[in-house]
C-alpha positions in Angstrom: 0.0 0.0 0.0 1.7 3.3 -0.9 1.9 6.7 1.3 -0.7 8.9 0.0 2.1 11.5 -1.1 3.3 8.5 -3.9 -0.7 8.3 -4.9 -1.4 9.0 -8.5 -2.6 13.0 -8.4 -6.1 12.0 -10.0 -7.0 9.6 -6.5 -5.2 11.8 -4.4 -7.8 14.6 -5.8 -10.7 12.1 -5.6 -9.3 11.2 -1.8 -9.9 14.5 -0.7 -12.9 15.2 -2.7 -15.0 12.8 -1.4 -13.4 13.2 2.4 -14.2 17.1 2.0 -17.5 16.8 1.5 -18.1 14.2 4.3 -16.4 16.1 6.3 -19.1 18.8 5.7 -22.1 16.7 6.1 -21.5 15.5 9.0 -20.5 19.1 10.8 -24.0 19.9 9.9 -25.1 16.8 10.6 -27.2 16.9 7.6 -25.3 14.3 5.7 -29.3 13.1 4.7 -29.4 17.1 3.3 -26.4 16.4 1.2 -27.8 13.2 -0.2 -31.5 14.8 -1.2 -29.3 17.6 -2.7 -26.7 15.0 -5.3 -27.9 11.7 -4.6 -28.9 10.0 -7.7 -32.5 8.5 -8.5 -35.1 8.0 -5.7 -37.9 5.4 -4.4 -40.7 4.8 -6.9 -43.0 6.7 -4.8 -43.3 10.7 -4.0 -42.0 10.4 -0.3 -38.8 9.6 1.4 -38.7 8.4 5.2 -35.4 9.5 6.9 -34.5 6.8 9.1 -32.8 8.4 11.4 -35.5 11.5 12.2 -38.6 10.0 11.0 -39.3 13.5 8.7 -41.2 12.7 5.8 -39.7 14.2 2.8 -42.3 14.9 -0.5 -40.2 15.0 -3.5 -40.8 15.4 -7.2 -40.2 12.3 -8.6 -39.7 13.2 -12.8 -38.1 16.6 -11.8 -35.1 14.6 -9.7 -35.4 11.6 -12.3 -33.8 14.2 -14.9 -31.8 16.3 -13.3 -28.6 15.2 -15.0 -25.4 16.1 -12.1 -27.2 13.8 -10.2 -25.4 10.8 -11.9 -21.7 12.5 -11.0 -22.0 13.7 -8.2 -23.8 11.2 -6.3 -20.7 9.0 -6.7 -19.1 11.6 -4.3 -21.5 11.3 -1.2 -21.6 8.8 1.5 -24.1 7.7 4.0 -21.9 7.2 6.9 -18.1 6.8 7.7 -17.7 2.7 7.2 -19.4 3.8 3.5 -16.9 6.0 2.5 -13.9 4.4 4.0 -14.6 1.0 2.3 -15.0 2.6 -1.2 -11.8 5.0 -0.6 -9.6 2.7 0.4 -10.6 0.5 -2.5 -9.8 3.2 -4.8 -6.6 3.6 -2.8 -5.5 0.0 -3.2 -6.9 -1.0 -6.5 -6.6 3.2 -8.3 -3.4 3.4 -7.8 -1.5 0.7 -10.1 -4.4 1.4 -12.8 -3.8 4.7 -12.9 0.0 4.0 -13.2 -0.9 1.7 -16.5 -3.6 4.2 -18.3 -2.3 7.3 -17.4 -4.1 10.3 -15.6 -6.7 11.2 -18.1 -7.9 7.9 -19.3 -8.3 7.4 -15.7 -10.1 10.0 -14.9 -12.3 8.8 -17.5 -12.5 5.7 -16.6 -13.9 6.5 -13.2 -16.4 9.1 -14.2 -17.8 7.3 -17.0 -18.3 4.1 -14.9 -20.3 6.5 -12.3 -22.3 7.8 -14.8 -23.4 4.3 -16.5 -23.5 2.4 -13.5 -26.2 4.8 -12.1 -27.9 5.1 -15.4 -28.2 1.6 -16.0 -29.9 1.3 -12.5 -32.7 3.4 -13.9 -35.0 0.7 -15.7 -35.1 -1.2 -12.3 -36.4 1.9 -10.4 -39.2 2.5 -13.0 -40.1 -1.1 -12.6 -39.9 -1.2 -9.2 -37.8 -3.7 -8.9 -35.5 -1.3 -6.8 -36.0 2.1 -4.7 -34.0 4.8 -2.6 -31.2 7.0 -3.2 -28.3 5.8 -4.8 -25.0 7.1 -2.9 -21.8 6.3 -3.3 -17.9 5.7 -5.4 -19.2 2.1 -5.8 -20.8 1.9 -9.2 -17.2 4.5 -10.4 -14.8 1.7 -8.6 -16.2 -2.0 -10.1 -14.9 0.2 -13.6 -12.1 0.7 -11.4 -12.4 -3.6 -10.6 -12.6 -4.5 -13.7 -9.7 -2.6 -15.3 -7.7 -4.1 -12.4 -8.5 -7.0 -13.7 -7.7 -6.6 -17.4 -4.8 -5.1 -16.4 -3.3 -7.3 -13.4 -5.1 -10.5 -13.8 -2.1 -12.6 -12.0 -2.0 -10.1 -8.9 -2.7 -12.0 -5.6 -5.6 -10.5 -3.1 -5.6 -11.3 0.7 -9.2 -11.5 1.6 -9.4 -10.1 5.2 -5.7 -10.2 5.0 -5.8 -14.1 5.2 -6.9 -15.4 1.9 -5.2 -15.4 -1.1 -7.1 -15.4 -4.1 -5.8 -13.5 -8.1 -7.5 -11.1 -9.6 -8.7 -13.1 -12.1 -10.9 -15.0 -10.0 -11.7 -12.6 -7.6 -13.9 -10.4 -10.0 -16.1 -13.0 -10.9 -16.6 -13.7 -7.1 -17.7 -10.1 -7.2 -20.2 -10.3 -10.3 -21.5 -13.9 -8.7 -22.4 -12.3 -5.3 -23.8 -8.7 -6.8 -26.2 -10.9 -8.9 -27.4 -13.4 -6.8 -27.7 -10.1 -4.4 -29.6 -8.1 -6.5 -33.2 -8.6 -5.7 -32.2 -8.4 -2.0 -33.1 -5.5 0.8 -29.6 -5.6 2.0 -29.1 -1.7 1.1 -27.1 -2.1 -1.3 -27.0 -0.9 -4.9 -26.3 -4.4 -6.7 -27.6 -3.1 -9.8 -25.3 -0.1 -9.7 -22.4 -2.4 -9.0 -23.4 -4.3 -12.5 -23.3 -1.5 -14.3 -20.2 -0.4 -13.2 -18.7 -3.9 -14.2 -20.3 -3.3 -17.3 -18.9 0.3 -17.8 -15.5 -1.1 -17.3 -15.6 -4.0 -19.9 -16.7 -1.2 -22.4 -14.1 1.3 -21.0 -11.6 -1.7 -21.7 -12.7 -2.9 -24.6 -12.0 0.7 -26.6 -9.1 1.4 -24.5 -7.3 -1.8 -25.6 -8.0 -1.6 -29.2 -7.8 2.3 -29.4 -4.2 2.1 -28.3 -2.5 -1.0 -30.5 -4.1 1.5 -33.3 -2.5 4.9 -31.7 0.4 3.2 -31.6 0.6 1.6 -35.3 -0.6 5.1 -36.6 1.7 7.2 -34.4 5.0 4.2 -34.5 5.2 4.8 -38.9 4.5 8.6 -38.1 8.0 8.5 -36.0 9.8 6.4 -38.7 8.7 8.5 -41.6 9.7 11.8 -39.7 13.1 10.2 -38.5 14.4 9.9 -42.3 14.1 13.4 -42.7 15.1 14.7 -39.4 18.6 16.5 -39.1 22.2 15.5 -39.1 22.7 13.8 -36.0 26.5 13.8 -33.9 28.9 11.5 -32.6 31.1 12.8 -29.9 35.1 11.9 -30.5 38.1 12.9 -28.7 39.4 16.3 -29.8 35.7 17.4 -31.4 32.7 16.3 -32.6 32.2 14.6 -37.0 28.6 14.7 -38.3 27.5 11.2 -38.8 27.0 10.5 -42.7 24.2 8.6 -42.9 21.8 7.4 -40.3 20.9 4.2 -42.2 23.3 2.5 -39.7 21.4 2.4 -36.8 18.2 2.6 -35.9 16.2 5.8 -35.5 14.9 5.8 -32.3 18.3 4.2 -30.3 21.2 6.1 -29.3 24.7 4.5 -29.7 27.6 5.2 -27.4 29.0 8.5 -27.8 26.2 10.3 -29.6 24.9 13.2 -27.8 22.0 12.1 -26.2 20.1 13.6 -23.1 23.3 15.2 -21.2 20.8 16.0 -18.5 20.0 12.3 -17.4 17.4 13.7 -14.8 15.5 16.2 -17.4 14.9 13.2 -19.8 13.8 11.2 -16.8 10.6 13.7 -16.0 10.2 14.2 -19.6 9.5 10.1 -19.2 7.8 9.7 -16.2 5.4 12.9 -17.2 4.6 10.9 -20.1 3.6 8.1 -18.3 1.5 10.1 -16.0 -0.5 11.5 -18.8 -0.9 8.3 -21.1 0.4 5.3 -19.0 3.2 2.9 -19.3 2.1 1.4 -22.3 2.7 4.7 -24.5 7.0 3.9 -24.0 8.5 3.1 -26.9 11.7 0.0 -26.4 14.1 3.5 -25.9 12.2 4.9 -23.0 11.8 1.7 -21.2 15.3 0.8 -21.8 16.5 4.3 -20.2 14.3 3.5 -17.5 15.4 -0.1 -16.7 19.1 1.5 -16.9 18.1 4.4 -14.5 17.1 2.3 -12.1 19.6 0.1 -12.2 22.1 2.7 -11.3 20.0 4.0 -8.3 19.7 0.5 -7.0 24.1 0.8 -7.2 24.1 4.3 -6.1 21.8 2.5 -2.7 24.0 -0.3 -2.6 22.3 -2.8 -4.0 23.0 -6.2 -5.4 
């Protein structure tokens, strides 16, 4: 589990977010006022019971029913502490490596598209009934969250209650088992919401996958093409530097000892890293990872390492 200060910025943002506006319920102790206000969908009928007072609430069923920020925000209130601290620390343990692999804004995307379609697909079940009450909660955003996880990481080992190991691969399905067999339960619990969040992440993954292999075929002939007409490149020798004749020698992308490279190792190693931030490990070419591997090597000497 990583310090929050090594958290990806986008769950560190989402962290705080989410612990803000908690935090600001329950000082007012009107967390219930916060939920009527960006909770998504409602009961099939035109009153809401709170539990915990016993007011009667009258509330308009269509006018809620379309008002669209619903199905964002809702995703960013909980309905008591155990609530939000189970979904955040999910996020924190399972967000962090999947954020690492797609980058910041496909993650982003990721968990704001799987709120939205997680609590829209809910909404055929709550017109027939089948289901009622608010919907509240990062649940529906993190089984996208799950199920990228699991597309990406599918050999990773779980400890359930810190006791049972079980991979990825096999743990997701667990989750889609119990959430169906669940659903037409009165456990509290937004099952539905839960299977459209699996589903919003199998779509999510689906596009993400093929989108990139074609990125990358597009974008890979792009860089060859513009390589053959780039500039003279250099070769450093002792007592000057000779411009290389031809580059036909080597290959475009891969620096050769003595050629003036990055002198600043540690500017071309944010340049790197930045890129991985914004589109994710898989957007390194061989040259990027290879710098990488060898920059890490050298720490590991630099720390004594074997």
């Amino acid at each position: 589990m990583r310090p929050f200060r090594f958290l990806p910025k986008p769950i560190r943002v989402i962290l705080i977010i989410n612990l803000i506006v908690f935090v600001i319920g329950a000082l007012n102790e009107n967390i219930q006022g916060l939920i009527n206000a960006f909770g998504a969908l409602i009961n099939p009928f035109d009153v809401y019971v709170n539990r915990q007072t016993g007011v009667v609430h009258h509330v308009e069923v269509n006018s809620l029913i379309y008002q669209a920020w619903r199905y964002v925000t809702y995703a960013f209130i909980h309905g008591g502490f155990w609530h939000l601290f189970v979904n955040m620390f999910t996020l924190w343990i399972f967000g962090a490596d999947v954020c690492d692999m797609l980058g910041s804004k496909k993650f982003v995307g990721l968990y704001l598209f799987s709120a939205v379609f997680a609590a829209l697909f809910s909404l055929p079940f709550y017109y027939l009934g089948i289901i009622g009450g608010w919907i509240v909660g990062a649940s529906g955003a993190l089984m996208g969250i799950y199920w990228a996880c699991y597309k990406l990481f599918p050999e990773n080992t779980l400890y359930i209650w810190g006791l049972f190991p079980v991979k990825m691969k096999y743990f997701i399905w667990f989750i889609v088992f119990l959430d169906i067999v669940s659903a037409r339960s009165s456990d509290g619990i937004a099952h539905y919401t839960h299977l459209g969040g699996i589903l919003a992440g199998v779509i999510f993954m689906f596009f993400f996958n093929r989108g990139y292999r074609q990125q990358s075929s597009v974008f890979g002939n792009l860089g060859k093409a513009f390589a053959k007409f780039r500039g003279p490149k250099f070769t450093v020798h002792p007592g000057g530097r000779q411009e290389r004749e031809s580059r036909a020698d080597s290959q475009p992308d891969d620096a050769i000892e003595g050629e003036v490279f990055y002198v600043d190792e540690n500017k071309r190693m944010d340049e790197i890293l930045a890129k991985v931030n914004r589109e994710g490990i898989n957007s390194l070419n061989e040259t990027e990872r290879q710098f990488l591997l060898k920059a890490s090597e050298k720490l590991r000497r630099r720390r004594g390492g074997f």
